[in-house]
C-alpha positions in Angstrom: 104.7 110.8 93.4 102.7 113.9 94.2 100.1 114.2 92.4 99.0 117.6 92.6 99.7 120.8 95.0 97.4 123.6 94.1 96.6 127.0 96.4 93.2 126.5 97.8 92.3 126.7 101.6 89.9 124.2 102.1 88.8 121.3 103.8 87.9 118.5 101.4 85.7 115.6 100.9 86.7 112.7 98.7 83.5 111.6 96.2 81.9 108.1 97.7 80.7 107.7 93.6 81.5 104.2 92.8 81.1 105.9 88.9 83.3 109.1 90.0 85.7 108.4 92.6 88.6 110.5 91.5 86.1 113.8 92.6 86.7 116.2 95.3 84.6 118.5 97.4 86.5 121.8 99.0 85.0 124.1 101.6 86.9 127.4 102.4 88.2 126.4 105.7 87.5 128.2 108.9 90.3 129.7 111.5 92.6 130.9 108.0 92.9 134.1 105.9 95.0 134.6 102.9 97.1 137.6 102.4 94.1 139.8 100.9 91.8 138.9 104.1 89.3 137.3 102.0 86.5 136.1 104.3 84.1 134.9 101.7 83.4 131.2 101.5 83.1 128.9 98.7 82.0 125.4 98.2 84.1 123.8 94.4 83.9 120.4 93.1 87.1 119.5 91.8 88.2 116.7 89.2 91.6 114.8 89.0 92.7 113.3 85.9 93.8 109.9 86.7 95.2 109.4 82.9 96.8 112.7 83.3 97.6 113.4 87.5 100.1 116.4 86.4 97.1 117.9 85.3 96.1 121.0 87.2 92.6 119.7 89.1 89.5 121.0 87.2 87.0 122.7 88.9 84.0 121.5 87.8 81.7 123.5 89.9 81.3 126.2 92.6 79.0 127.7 94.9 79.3 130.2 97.8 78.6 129.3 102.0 77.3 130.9 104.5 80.2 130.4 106.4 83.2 128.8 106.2 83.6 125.1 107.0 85.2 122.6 110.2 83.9 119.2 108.4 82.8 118.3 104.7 81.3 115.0 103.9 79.8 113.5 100.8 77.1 110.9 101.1 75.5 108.5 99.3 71.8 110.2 100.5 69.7 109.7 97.1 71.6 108.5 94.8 70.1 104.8 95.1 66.4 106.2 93.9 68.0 108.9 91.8 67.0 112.3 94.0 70.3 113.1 93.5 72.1 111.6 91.4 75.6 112.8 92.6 74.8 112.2 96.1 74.9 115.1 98.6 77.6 117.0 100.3 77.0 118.1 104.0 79.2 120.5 105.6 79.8 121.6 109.4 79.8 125.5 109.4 81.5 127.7 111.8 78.3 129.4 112.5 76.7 126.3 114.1 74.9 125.4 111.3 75.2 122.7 108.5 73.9 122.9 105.3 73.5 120.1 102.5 73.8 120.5 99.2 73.4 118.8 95.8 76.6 117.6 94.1 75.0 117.0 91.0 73.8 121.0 90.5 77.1 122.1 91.6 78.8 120.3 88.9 75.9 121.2 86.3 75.9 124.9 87.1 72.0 124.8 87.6 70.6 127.7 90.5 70.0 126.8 94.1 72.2 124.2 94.5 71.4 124.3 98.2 68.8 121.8 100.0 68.8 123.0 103.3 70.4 124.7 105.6 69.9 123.8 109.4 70.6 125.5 112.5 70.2 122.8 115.4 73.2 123.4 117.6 73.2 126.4 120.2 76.0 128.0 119.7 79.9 127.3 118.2 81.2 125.5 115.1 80.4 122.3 113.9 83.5 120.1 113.6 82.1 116.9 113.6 80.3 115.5 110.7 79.5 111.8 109.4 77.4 109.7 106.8 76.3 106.5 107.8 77.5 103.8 105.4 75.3 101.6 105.8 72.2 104.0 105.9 72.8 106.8 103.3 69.8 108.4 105.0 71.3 109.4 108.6 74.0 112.0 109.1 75.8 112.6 112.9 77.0 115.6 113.9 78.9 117.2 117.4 79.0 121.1 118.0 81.0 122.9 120.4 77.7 122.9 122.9 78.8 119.3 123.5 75.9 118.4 121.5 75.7 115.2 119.3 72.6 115.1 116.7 71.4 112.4 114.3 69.6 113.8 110.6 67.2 111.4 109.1 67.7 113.1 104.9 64.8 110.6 104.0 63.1 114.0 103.2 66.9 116.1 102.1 64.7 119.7 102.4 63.1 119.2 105.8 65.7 116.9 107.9 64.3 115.1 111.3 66.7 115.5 114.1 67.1 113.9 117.2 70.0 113.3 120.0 71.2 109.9 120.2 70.1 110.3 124.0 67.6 112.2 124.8 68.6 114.8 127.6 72.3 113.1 127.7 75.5 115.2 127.7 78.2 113.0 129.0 80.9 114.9 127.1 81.1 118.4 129.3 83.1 120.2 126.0 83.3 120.3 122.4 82.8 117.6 120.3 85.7 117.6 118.2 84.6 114.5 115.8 81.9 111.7 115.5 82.5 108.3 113.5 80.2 105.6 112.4 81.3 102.3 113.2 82.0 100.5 109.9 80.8 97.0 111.0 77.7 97.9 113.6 75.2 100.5 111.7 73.7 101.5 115.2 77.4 102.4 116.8 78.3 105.3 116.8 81.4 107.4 118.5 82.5 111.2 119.6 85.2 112.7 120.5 85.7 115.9 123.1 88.3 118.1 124.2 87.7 117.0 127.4 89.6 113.9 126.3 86.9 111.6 126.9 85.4 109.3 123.8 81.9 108.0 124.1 80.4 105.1 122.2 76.8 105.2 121.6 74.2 102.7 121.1 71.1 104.0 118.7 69.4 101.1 119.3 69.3 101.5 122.9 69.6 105.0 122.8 72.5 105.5 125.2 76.2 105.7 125.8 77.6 102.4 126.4 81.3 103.3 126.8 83.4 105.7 127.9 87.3 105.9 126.5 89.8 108.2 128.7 93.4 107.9 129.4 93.8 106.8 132.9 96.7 108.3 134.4 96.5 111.9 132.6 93.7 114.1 130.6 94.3 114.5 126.6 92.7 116.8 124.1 90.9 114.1 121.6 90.9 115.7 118.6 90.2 112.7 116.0 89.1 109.8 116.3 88.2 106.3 113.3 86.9 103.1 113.8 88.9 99.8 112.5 87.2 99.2 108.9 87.0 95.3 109.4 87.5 95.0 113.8 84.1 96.4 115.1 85.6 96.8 118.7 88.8 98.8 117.5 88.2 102.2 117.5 91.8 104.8 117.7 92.1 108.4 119.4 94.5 111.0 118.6 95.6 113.6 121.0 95.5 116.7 120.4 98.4 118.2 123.3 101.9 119.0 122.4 102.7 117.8 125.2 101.4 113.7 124.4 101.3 114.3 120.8 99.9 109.8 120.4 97.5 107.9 119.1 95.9 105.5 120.7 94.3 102.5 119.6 91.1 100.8 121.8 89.3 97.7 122.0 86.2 98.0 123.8 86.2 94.4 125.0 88.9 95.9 127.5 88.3 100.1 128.4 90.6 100.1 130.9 94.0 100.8 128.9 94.5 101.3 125.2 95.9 98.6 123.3 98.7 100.2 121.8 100.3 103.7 122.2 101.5 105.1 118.6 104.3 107.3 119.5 106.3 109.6 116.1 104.7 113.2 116.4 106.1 115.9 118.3 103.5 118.1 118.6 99.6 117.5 118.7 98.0 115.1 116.3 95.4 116.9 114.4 93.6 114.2 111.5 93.8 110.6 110.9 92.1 108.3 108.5 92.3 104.1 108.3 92.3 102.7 105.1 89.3 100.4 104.2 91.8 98.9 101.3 94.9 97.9 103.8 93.2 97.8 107.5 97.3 98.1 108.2 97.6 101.5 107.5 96.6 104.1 109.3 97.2 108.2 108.3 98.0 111.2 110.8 98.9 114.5 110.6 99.8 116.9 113.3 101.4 120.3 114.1 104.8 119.1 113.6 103.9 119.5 109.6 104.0 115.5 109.7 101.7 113.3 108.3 102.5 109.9 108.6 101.7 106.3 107.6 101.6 103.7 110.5 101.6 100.2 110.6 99.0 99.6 112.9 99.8 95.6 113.3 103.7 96.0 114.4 103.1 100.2 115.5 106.2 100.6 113.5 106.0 103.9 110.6 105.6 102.9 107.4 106.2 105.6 105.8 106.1 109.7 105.8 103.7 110.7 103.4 103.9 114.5 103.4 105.6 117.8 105.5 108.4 120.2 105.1 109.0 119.9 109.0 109.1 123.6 109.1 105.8 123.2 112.1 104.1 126.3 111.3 102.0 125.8 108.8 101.2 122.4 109.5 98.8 119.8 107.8 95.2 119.8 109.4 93.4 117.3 107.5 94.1 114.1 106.3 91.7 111.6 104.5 92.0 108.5 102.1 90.0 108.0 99.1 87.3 105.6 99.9 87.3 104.3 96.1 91.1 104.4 94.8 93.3 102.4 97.1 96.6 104.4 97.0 95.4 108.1 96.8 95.4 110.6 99.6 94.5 114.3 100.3 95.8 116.6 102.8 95.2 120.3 103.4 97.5 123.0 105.5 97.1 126.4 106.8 99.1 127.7 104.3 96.8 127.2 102.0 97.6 124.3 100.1 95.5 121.2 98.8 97.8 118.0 98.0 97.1 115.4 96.4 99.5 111.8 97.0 99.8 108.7 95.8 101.2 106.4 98.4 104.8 106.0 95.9 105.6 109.6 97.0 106.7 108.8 100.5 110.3 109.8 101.9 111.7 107.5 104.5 111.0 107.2 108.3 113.5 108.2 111.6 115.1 105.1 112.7 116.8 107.7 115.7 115.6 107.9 119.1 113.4 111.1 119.3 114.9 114.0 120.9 114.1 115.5 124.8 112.3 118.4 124.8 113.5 122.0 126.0 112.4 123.1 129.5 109.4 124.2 127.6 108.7 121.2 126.5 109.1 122.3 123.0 110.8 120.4 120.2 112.0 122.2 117.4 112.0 121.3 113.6 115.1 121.0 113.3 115.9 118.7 115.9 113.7 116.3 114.2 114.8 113.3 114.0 116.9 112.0 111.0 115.1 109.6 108.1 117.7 106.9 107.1 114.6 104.0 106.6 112.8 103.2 103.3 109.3 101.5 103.6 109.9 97.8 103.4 106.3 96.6 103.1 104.3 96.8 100.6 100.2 98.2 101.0 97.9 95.2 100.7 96.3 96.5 97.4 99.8 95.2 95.4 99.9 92.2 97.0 98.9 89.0 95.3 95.7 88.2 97.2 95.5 84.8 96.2 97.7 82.0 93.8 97.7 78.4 93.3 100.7 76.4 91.1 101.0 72.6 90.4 104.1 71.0 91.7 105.4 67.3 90.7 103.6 63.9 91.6 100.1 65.3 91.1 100.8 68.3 94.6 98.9 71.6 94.3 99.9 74.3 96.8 97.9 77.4 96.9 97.2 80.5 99.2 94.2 83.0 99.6 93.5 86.2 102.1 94.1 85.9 105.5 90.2 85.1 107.4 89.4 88.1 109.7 90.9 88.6 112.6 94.0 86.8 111.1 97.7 88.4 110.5 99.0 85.9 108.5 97.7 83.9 104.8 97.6 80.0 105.3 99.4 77.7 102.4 97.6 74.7 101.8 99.4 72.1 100.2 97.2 68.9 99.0 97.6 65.7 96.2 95.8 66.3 93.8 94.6 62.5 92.3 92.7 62.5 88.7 93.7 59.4 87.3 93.6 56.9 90.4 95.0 53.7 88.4 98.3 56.2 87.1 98.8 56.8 90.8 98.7 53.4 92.1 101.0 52.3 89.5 103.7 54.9 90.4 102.9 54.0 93.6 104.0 50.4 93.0 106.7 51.5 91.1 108.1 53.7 93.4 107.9 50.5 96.4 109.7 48.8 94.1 112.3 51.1 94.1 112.5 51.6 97.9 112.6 47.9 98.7 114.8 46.6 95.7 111.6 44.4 94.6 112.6 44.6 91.2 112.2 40.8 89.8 109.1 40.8 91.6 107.7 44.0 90.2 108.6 42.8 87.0 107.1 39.5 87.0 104.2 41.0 88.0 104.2 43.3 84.7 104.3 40.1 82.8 101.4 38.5 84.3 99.6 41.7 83.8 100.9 42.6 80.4 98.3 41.7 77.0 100.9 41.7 74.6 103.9 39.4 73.5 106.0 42.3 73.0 105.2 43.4 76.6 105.7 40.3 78.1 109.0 40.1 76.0 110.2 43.5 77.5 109.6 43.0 81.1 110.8 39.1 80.7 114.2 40.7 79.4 114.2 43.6 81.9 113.9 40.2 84.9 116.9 38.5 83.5 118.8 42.1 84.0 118.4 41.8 87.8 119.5 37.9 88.0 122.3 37.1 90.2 123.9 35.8 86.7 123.1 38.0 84.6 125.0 36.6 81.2 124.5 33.1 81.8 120.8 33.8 82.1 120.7 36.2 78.5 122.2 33.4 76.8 119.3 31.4 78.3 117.0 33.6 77.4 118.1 33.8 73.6 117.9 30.4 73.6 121.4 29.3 74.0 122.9 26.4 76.1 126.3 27.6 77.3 127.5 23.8 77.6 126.3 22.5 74.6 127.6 25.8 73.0 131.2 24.9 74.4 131.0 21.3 72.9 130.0 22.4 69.6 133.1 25.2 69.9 135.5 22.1 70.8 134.1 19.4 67.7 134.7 22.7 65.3 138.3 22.7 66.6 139.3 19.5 65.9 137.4 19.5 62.4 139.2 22.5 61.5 142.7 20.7 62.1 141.9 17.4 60.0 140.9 19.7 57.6 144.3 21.6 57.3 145.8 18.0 57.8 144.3 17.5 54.9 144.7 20.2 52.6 148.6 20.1 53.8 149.4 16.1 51.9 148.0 17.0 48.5 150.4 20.3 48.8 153.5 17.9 49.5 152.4 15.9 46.3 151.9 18.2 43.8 155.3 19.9 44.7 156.8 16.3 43.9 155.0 15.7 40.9 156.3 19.0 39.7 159.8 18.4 40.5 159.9 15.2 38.6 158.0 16.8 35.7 161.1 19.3 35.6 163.5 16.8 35.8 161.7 15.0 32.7 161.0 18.2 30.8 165.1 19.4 31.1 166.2 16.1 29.5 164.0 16.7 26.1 164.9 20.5 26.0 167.4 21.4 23.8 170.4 22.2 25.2 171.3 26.6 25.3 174.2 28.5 24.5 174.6 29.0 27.8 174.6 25.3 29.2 176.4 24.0 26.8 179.4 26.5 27.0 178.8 26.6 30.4 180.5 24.2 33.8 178.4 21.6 35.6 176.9 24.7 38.0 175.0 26.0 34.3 173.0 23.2 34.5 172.1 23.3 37.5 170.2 26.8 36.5 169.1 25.8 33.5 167.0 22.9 35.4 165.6 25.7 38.0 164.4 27.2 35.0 162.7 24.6 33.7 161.2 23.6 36.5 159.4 27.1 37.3 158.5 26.9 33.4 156.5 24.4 33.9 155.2 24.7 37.7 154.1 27.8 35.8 152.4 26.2 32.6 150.7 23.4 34.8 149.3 25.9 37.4 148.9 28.7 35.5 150.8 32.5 36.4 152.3 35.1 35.0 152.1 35.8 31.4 154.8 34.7 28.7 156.4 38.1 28.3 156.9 38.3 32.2 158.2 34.7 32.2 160.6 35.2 29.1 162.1 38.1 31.2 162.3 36.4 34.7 164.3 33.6 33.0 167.1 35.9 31.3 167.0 38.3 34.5 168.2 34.5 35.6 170.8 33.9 33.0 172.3 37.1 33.1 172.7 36.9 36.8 174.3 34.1 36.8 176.5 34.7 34.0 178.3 37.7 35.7 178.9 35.4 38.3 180.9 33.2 36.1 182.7 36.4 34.9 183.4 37.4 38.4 184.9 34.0 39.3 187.2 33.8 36.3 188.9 37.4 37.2 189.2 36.5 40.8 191.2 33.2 39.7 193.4 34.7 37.7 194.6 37.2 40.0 195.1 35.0 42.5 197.5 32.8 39.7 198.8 36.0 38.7 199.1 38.6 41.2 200.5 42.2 40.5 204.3 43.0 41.2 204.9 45.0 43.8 205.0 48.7 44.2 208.7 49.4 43.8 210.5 50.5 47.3 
């Protein structure tokens, strides 16, 4: 999102605080005026709230110029032994002077804010300016006499100055810009209209290198060093006509590495961030300011710019302390404040041809139809690790310098060694169908009974004959098993042999103790008015009477009626008989004709 977007025409200088890094320093900037011709310059400290960023900024202190500013820097000069605490602010002047001032009495409101205020280069503005980071002491700066000067602040009122060669001019215009080199303390580089870019050795006290398109001569206008490659240094240029940036490595001077090619007028600003040495920043006069990918040269993104190329961005920095925030000032007059979420997307569509001019207007701009696809370094995991199964551990960590891509390492990870032999055994077994071997081995090894009973069961399971072996095991003989089956057979059939003969018997016996009983009953109604066939019932009836006395049954009330259920049967029998006789002796007449 964007942050903030306030009207102030300034050039600004993020804080290098560690304590402090959402603070900004704003010089009036030179070459503007605002509708009431103001001319005065001012010098503000200004605050962001990062629990609040709709916040309007705060201005937490001010302080008028001499003149108005090119450059602003904020340094780290005396804040180690506590001079000042708030480090000091330097700025470039466009009366050839620069001046240094005390960031802790601007913000405190205390008088004469100002340490000093030194006029070493001849004539022009100063629009180079740059604190050492590795010695908070020594500030460069280039002038427009083609001047470059190095300030020893060990003593902030009363600088020492002196050229980085003595007597040396090899850049025949302005110096547009001057970088220290973020891995080498004694390297230092300037850039020139005259499109050449010099590399200077402090040590040695000369110019080493010089840096200059081959073919054609370009308007350098800004220029950064890689923050972790101490030979890559890039160059922007300045002409509308080869509105590029090009990136160098001084192991080869000859040609750049890579040509970055998206503006369509002169690039004015850029700034590499020391949190993603991928991205790179520029802004031009095409009211651009984009986000390169410096590894693939592809845009990753368009941070900021109405396209309208009038009132174009000029400036352009990172924050050195908080990863994703950005500032940018215009000639319109306004500061902004990004966070790299508030991006629009980037033109995929070849760039349009120029008019006979070689103009290209706004409007033929070409379309944005990408979104950014990668994220900055800062939200990416920079290191993980995760178990996996069979004791593996794969992990990853930051890519070593000089490398593009993070390594995966992927390694066993043994703590118990005896556990991993054993699946290792195991897992042979499996592979080689070793199973009765494996587990015979488990029973010699086992201290247990019940062990040894488990694995000596878990054997039989992989015999050939697998049932005749469990009945083995359970201590059964299948032969002898089947001769016992066959003796129990024949056994069982005497036995019902047996039980059958004593049956037969006792039915005899009872049928000759009915015959005897019937003779010494006395005789019934019903047999003695009855035919032969009554007696014949009447014994039947004895019989079960005394079947049922001798082996006991049903009780005397059931027996009593099961005897006359009897009678009465067979006595409507007899009835039955008689009528059918006596019709057939005595049929009916017949029906008359």
């Amino acid at each position: 999102m964007k942050l903030q977007e306030v009207d102030k025409n300034v050039t600004v200088a993020w804080s290098c605080l560690p304590s402090q890094p959402a603070l900004l320093a704003g010089g009036t900037v030179a070459g503007s005026l605002d509708s009431n011709f103001d001319t005065s310059a001012h010098l503000e400290i200004l605050s962001l709230d990062l629990a609040r960023p709709s916040k309007p900024l705060q201005v937490l202190g001010s302080t008028t110029a001499p003149d108005r500013f090119h450059k602003l820097c904020w340094g780290m000069t005396g804040v180690a032994n506590e001079t000042f605490p708030q480090g000091v602010i330097a700025g470039g002047l466009a009366n050839g002077t620069v001046n240094l001032w005390d960031a802790s009495k601007i913000i405190s409101g205390a008088p004469n804010p100002l340490i000093a205020c030194v006029e070493r280069h001849s004539s022009g503005p100063v629009q180079g300016l740059d604190f050492n980071p590795f010695v908070p002491n020594l500030l460069a700066s280039g002038g427009s006499d083609a001047e470059i000067l190095i300030w020893d602040l060990s003593n902030a009122a009363s600088p020492t100055v002196y050229t980085p060669a003595a007597g040396a001019k090899p850049q025949e215009a302005a110096i547009t810009c001057v970088s220290w080199n973020r891995k080498v303390q004694h390297i230092l580089a300037s850039s020139s209209l005259s499109g050449v870019t010099v590399v200077w050795d402090l040590k040695n006290k000369r110019a080493i290198l010089n840096l200059a398109e081959p073919t054609r001569k370009l308007r350098c206008r800004s220029i950064a060093w890689h923050p972790d490659e101490a030979t890559q240094i890039v160059t922007s240029s300045e002409d509308d006509s080869a509105p590029i940036l090009q990136l160098w490595d001084l192991r080869n001077t000859y040609s750049p590495v890579s040509t970055l090619e998206g503006h369509t007028r002169g690039v004015f600003s850029v700034s590499w961030s020391s949190k993603d040495t991928d991205l790179l920043l520029s802004c031009g006069k095409d009211d651009r300011t984009l986000c390169w990918n410096v590894r693939t040269g592809d845009i990753q993104c368009e941070v900021d710019g109405s396209g309208s190329g009038f009132n174009f961005n000029i400036d352009v920095q990172w924050s050195p302390r908080l990863p994703a925030m950005l500032a940018t000032t215009s000639l319109d007059g306004k500061l902004r404040i990004h966070s790299l979420a508030d991006v629009h997307s980037v033109p995929t569509a070849a760039a349009p041809a120029a008019d006979y001019l070689g103009n290209i207007s706004a409007a033929a701009q070409p379309a944005l139809s990408k979104t950014p696809s990668v994220p900055p370094k800062w939200l990416r995991r920079p290191a993980g690790v995760s178990f996996g199964f069979g004791g593996k551990l794969v992990w990853f960590k930051p890519a070593a310098v000089g490398q593009q891509q993070r390594r995966v390492t992927l390694v066993r990870l043994v703590t118990e060694q005896p556990l991993v032999q054993r699946a290792e055994r195991l897992e042979n077994a499996l592979n080689h169908d070793t199973f009765k071997a494996y587990c015979l081995e488990k029973i010699e090894q086992s201290t247990s009974e019940q062990d040894k009973a488990t694995w000596s069961l878990l054997k039989v399971l992989f015999e050939q004959n697998q049932r005749q072996e469990i009945l083995s095991y359970l201590g059964y003989d299948p032969d002898r098993v089947a001769d016992e089956v066959k003796q129990y057979s024949a056994e069982l059939k005497l036995k019902q042999l047996s039980l059958a003969e004593p049956a037969a018997a006792a039915a005899e016996s009872a049928a000759d103790a009915a015959a005897a009983a019937s003779s010494q009953l006395p005789s019934s109604p019903v047999a003695a008015a009855g035919p032969p066939g009554d007696r014949s019932l009447h014994i039947l009836i004895s019989c079960l009477a005394v079947i049922d006395h001798r082996f006991g049954g049903c009780t005397g009330a059931r027996r009593s009626w099961n005897v006359n259920s009897l009678m009465v049967t067979e006595s409507t029998r007899r009835q039955r008989m008689v009528q059918h006789r006596a019709c057939c002796e005595h049929p009916p007449p017949p029906p008359p004709p």
